[in-house]
VMD Tcl script that draws the C-alpha trace (Angstrom):
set ca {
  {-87.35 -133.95 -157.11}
  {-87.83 -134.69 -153.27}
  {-91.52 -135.23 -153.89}
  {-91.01 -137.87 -156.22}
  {-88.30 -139.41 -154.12}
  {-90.85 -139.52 -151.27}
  {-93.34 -140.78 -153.27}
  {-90.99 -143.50 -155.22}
  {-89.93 -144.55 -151.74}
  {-93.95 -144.57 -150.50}
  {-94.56 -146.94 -153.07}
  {-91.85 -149.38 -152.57}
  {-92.75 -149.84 -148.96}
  {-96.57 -149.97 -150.37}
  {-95.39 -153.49 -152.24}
  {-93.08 -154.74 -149.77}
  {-96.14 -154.60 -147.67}
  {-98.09 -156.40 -150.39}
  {-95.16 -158.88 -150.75}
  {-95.39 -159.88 -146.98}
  {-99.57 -160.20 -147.17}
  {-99.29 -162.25 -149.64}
  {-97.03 -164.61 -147.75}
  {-99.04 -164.36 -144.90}
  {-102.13 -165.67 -147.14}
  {-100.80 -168.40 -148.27}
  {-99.58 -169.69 -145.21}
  {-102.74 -168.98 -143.51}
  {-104.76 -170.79 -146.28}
  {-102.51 -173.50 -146.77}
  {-102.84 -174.50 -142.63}
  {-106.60 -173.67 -143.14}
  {-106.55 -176.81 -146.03}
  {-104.25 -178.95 -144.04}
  {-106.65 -178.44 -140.51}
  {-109.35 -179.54 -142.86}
  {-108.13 -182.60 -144.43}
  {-106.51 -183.44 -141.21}
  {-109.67 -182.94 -139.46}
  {-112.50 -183.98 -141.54}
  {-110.24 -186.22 -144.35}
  {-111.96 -183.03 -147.28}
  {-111.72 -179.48 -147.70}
  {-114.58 -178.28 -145.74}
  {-115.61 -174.70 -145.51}
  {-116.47 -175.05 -141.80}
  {-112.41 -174.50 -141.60}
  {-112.30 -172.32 -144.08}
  {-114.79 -169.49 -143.62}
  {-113.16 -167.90 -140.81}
  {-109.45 -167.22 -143.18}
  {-111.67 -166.35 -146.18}
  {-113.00 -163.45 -143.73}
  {-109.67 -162.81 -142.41}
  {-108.43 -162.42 -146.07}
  {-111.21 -159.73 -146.88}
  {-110.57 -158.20 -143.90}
  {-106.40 -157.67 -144.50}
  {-107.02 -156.90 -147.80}
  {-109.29 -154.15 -147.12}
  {-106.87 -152.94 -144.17}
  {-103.66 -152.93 -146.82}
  {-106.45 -150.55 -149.18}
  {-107.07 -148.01 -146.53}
  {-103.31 -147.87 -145.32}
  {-101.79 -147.67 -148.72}
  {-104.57 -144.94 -149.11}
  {-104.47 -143.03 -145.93}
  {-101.12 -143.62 -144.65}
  {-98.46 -144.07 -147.53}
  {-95.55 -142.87 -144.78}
  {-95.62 -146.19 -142.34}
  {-93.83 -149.06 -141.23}
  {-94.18 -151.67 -143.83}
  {-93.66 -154.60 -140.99}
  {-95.71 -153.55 -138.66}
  {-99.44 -154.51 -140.50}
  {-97.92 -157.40 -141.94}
  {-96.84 -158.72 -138.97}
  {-100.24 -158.44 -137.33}
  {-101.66 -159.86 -139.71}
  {-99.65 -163.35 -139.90}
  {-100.41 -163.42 -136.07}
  {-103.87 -163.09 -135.68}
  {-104.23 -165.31 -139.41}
  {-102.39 -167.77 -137.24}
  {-104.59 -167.43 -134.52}
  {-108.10 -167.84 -136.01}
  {-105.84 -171.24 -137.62}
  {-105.22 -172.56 -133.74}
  {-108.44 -171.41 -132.34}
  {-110.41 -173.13 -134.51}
  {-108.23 -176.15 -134.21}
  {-108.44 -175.67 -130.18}
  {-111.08 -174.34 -129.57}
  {-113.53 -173.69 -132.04}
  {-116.76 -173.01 -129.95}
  {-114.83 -169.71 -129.51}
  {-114.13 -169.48 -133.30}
  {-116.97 -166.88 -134.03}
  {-116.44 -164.60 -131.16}
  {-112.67 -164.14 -131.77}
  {-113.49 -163.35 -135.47}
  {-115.97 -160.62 -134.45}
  {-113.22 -159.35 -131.85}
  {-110.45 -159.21 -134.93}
  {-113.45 -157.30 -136.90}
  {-113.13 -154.18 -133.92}
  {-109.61 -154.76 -133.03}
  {-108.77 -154.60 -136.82}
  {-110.99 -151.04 -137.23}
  {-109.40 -149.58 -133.94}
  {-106.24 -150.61 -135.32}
  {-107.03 -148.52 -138.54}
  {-108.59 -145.44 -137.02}
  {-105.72 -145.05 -134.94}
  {-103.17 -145.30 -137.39}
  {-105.02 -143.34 -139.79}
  {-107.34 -140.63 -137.91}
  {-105.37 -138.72 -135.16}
  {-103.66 -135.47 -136.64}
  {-101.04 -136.11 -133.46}
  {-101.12 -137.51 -129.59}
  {-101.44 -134.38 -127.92}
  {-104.85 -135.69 -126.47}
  {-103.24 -138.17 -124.93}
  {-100.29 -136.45 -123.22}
  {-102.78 -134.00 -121.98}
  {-104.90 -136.10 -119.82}
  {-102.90 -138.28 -118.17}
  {-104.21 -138.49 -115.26}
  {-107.69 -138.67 -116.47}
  {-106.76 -141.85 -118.73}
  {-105.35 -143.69 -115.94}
  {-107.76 -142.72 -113.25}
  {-110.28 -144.06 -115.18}
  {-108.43 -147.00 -115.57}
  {-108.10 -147.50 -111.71}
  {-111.84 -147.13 -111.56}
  {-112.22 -150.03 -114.12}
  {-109.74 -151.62 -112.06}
  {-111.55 -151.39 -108.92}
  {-114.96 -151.52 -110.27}
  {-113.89 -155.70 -111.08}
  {-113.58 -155.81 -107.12}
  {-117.15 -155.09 -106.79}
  {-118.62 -156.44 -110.06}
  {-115.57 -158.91 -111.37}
  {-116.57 -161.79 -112.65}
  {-114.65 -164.96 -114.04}
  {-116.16 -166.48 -117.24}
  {-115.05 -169.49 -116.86}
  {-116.44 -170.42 -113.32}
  {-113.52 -170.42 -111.14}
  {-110.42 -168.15 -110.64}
  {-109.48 -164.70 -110.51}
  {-112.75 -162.56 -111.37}
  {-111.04 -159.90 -113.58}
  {-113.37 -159.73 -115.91}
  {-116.26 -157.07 -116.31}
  {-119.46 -158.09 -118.21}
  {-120.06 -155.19 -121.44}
  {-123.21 -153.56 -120.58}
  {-126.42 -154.79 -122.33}
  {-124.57 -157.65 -124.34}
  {-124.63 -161.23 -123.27}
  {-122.25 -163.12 -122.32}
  {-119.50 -160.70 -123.46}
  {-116.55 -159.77 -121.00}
  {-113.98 -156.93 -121.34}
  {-110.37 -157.39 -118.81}
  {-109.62 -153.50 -117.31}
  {-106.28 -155.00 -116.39}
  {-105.63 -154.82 -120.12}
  {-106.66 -151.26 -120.82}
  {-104.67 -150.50 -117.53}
  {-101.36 -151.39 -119.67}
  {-101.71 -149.00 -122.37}
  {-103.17 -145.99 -120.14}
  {-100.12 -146.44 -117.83}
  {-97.85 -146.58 -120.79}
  {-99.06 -143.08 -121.93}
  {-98.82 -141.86 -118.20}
  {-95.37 -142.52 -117.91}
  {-94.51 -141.28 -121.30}
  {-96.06 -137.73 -121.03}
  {-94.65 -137.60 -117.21}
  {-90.72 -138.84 -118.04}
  {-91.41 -135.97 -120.94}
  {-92.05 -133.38 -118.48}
  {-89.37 -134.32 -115.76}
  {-86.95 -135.67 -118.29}
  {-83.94 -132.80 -117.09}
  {-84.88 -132.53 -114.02}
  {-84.84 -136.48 -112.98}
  {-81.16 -136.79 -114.92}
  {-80.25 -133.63 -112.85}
  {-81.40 -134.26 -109.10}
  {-80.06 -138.29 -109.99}
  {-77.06 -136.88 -111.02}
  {-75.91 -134.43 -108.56}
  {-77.99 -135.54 -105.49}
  {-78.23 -139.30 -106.29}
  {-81.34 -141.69 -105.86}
  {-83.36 -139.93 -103.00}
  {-82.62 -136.57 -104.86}
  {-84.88 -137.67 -107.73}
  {-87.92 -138.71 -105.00}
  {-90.05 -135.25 -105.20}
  {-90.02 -135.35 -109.06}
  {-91.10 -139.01 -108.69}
  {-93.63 -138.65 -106.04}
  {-96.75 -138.49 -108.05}
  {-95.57 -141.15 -110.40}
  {-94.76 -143.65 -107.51}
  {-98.06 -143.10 -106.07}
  {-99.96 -143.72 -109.75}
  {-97.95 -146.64 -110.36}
  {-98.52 -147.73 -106.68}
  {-102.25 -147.72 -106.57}
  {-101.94 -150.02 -109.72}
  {-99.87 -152.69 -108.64}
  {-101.54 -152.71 -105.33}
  {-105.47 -153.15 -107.43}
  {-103.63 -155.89 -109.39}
  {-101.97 -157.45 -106.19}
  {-105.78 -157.80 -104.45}
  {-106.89 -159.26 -107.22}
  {-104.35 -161.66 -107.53}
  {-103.71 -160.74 -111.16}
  {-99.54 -161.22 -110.56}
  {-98.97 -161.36 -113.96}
  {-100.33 -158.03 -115.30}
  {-98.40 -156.78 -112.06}
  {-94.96 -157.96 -113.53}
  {-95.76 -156.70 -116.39}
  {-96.25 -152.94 -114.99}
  {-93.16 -153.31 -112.80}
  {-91.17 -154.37 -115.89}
  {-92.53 -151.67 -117.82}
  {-92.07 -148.98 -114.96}
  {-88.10 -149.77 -114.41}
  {-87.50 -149.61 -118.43}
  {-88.94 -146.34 -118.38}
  {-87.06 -144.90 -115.45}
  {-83.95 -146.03 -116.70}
  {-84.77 -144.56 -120.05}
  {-85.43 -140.84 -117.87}
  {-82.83 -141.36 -115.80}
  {-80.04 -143.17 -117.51}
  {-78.77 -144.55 -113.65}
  {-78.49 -148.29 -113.70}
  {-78.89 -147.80 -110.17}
  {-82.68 -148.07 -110.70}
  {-82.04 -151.16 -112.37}
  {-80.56 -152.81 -109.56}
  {-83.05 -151.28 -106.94}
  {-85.83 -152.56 -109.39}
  {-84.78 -155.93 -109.46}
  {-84.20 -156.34 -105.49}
  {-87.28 -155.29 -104.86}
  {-88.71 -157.94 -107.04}
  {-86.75 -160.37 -105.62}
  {-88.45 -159.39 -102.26}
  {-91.77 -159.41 -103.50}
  {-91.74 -162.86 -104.69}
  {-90.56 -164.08 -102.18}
  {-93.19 -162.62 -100.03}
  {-95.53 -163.85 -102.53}
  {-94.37 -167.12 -102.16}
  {-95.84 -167.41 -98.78}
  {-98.76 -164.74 -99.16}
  {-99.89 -166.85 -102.00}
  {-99.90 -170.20 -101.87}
  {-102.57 -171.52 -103.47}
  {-101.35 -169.55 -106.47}
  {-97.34 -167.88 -106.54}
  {-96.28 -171.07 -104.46}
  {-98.19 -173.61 -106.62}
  {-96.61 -171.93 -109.68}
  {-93.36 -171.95 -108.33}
  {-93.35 -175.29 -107.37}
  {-94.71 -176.40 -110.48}
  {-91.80 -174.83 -112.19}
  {-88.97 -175.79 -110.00}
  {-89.93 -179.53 -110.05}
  {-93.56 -180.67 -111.32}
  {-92.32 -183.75 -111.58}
  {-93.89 -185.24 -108.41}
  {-97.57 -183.61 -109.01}
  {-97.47 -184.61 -112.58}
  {-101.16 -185.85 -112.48}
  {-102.30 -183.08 -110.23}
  {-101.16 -179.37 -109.87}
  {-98.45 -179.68 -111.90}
  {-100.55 -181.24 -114.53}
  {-101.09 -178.27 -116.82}
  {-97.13 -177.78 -117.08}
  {-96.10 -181.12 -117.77}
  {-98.69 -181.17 -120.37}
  {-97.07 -178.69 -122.15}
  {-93.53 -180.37 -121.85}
  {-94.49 -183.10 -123.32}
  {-96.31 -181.33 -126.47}
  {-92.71 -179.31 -126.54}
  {-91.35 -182.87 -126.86}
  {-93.76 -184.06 -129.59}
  {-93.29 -181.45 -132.18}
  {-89.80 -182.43 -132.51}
  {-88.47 -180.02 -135.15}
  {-91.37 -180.18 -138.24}
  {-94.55 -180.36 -136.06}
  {-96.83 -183.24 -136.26}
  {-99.16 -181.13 -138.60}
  {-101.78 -179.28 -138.16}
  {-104.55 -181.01 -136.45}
  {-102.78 -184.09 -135.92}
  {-101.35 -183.60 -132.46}
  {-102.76 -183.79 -128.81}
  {-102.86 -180.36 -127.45}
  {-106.19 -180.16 -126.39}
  {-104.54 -182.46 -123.05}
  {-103.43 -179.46 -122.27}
  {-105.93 -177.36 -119.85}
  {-106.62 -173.90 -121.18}
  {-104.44 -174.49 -124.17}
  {-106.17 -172.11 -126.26}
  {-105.53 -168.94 -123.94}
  {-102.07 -169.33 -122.00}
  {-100.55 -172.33 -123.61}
  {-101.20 -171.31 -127.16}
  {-97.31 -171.37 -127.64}
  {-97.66 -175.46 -126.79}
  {-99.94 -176.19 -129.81}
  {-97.47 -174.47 -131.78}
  {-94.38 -176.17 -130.53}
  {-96.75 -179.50 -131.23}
  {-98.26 -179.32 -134.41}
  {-95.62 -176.66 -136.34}
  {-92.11 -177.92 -134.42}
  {-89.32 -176.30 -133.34}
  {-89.80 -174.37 -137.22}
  {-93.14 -172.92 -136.22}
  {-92.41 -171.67 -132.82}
  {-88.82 -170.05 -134.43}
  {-91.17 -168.53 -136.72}
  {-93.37 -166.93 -133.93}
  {-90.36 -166.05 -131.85}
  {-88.77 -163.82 -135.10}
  {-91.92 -162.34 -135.88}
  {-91.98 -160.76 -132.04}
  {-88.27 -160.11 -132.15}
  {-89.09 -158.22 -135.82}
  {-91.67 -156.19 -133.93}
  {-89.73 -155.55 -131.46}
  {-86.78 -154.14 -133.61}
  {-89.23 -152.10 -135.23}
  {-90.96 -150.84 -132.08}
  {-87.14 -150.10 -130.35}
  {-86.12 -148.30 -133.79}
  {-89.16 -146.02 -133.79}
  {-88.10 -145.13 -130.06}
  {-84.76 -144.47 -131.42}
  {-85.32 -142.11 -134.66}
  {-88.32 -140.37 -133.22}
  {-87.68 -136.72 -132.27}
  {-90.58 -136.15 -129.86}
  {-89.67 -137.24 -126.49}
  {-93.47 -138.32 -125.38}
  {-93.56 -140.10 -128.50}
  {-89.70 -141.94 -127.91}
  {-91.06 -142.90 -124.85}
  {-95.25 -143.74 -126.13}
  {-92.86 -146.30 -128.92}
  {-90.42 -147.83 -126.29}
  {-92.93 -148.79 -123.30}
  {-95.54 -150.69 -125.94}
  {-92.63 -152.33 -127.81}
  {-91.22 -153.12 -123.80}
  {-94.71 -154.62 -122.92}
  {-94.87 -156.52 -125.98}
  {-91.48 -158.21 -125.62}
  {-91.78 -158.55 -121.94}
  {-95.39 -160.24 -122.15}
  {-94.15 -162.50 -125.01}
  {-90.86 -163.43 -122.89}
  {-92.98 -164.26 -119.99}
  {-95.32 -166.76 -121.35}
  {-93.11 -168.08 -124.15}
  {-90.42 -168.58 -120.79}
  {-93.48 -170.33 -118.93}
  {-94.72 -172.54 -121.25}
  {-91.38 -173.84 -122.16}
  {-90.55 -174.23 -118.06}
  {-87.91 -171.02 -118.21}
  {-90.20 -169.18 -115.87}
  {-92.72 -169.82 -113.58}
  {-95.80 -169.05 -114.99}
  {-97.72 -165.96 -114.64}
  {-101.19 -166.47 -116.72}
  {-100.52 -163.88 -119.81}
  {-101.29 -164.29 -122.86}
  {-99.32 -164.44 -126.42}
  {-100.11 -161.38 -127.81}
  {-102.25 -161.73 -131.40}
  {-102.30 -165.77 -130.99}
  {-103.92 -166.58 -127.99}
  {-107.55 -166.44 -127.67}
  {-109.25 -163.44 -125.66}
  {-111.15 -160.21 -126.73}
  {-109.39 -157.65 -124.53}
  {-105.66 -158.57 -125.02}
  {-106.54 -159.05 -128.63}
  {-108.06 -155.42 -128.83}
  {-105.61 -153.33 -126.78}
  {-102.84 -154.86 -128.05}
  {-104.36 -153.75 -131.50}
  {-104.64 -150.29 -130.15}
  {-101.09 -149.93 -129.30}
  {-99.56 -151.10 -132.17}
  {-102.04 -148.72 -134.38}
  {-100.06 -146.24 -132.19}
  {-96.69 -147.87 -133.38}
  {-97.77 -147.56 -136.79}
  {-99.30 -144.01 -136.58}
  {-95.49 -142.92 -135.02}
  {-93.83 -144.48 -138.44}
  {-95.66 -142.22 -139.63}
  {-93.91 -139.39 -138.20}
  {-90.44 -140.85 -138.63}
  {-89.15 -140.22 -142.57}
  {-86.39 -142.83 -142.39}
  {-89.68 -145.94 -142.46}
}
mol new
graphics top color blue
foreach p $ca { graphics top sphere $p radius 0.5 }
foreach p [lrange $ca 0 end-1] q [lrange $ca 1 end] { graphics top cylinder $p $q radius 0.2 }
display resetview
């Protein structure tokens, strides 16, 4: 009788899964037809080619998972799914000389997604070797000091080139994310107790031997990401770092440390960096007076916010190409142009859905590595999201991250995969999904 419960509720997740695929292929296609007629005034397949392989490509995911892992999240695929659909949609109305390579990147991130989801029998090789996952990401890290590169000509190099292909660049500061998320999950499992104890009893310098080796982990990161000027994956990491501790510790007194200490670093940044915190937060406190110069990227964006009004001018019949770099960190722009106010509410609830999902997973899950594995990639999502949706729309200064899913780039679009294959492989594990 509990078998066929199981089984009965397996299948009704199975076609609410279905239910939101489908949904997400018609509005795919249906944006694909518009960009088309909009574009060249016929259906074309030159806009179409790239959703027709995206559509083989979910469908064939949705076989294998309904297959190989009847106990998951039904959200989680779907969502991904809708975002990078949407993606391909604005790419190749943005930027569609990088059309082909982003489909070829959503071909691997899609088939790392799977294996991870599917393969692994549990995580245990991952809490195991912390430190070997991150050192190795600190080496990456460093190695871009050497040997970075910027593919675009000017800028930050923090880019590697992939040995023996052309023209093909993977960002360490990415893979950096996900290998410190695992650190700090199989380290707060270990020390859990004894950090709630020694805060307890001896307060916040009682906790500091337990937290020794984390600090200096976690130090050696930010400081890498601080030389090479890469501010925003450093935000990211502090974020990340003070959700976790307060998770461990339960003493908002972290919180409050946390946030100081920020407040001290950018300041400091401020006048470290002025040619790129100071411009930033200039351009966000009043870009009004550098409109056609440094502030010119931000304004930009304003006034595509303004355009959309609440409908969207349509898809391909805005202006957000005026917008530098549009396709990377001001995807969120094109939206707010060409989809409204409706379109970027509809990207906004389908990160807050992930993010309920990601927080509930933390919540029901019994293992504490994997509580903590579920809560730091459903932080970094949010966080990352927050951050560029806040500096696109002038909230926050800006800090050069990308929308997770929608924005164009290889290595945010394949680690992000990676981690949420890791979400979905945990709803596995969790009988209430």
């Amino acid at each position: 009788m509990q078998l066929l419960v199981i089984e009965e509720a397996q299948e009704q997740n199975g076609r609410r899964e279905r239910l939101l695929l489908i949904l997400a292929a018609a509005f795919v296609f249906v944006n694909a037809f518009v960009l088309s007629l909009s574009v060249e005034g016929a259906v074309s397949w030159m806009h179409l080619w790239a959703p027709a392989a995206w559509l083989g490509l979910t469908a064939v995911s949705h076989l294998m998972l309904y297959h190989y892992k009847p106990q998951r999240d039904p959200y989680i695929f779907p969502l991904f799914a809708f975002l990078t659909g949407w993606g391909l949609i604005l790419i190749d109305r943005l930027a569609v000389n990088f059309l082909g390579r982003q489909l070829i990147w959503l071909i691997l991130s899609t088939a790392v997604f799977l294996a991870i989801a599917i393969l692994p029998r549990n995580l245990r090789w991952l809490r195991r070797y912390r430190y070997t996952w991150l050192t190795l990401g600190l080496l990456l890290l460093a190695a871009t000091l050497i040997f970075g590169v910027n593919p675009s000509g000017y800028g930050a190099a923090l880019w590697l080139p992939i040995p023996f292909i052309g023209q093909v660049y993977f960002q360490p500061s990415e893979l950096l994310k996900l290998l410190l998320i695992i650190f700090l999950a199989s380290y707060f499992e270990e020390r859990e107790e004894l950090l709630r104890v020694s805060t307890h009893t001896n307060g916040l310098l009682g906790s500091l031997p337990y937290l020794a080796p984390l600090l200096l982990m976690w130090g050696f990161c930010i400081i890498l990401l601080v030389w090479q000027r890469d501010l925003g994956a450093a935000t990211l990491f502090f974020m990340v770092f003070l959700t976790l501790l307060y998770m461990a510790t339960g003493d908002r007194r972290y919180v409050l440390l946390g946030i100081g200490l920020m407040i001290i670093a950018g300041i400091f940044a401020y006048f470290a960096f002025q040619d790129l915190v100071a411009l930033r937060i200039d351009a966000w406190w009043n870009p009004w007076p550098d409109a056609n110069d440094r502030a010119f990227q931000i304004v930009q964006s304003l006034y595509a916010l303004a355009a959309g009004h609440v409908f969207g001018q349509g898809a391909g019949l805005g202006s957000p190409t005026y917008i530098p770099v549009v396709h990377s960190d001001f995807v969120f722009a094109a939206i707010a142009e060409e989809w409204g106010l409706i379109g970027s509410m509809g990207v906004t609830i389908c990160f807050l859905l992930l993010s309920y999902r990601g927080l509930k997973l933390a919540i029901l899950t019994q293992r504490p590595f994997y509580r903590y594995l579920a809560a730091g990639i459903t932080i970094l999502f949010t966080a990352q999201t927050l951050l560029i949706m806040g500096g696109v729309t002038k909230l926050l200064p800006l800090t050069g991250v990308t929308l997770p899913f929608v924005s164009y780039g290889g290595s945010s679009l394949l680690i992000s995969s990676v981690m949420l294959g890791l979400l979905l492989f945990l709803s596995g594990t969790v009988e209430d999904f």
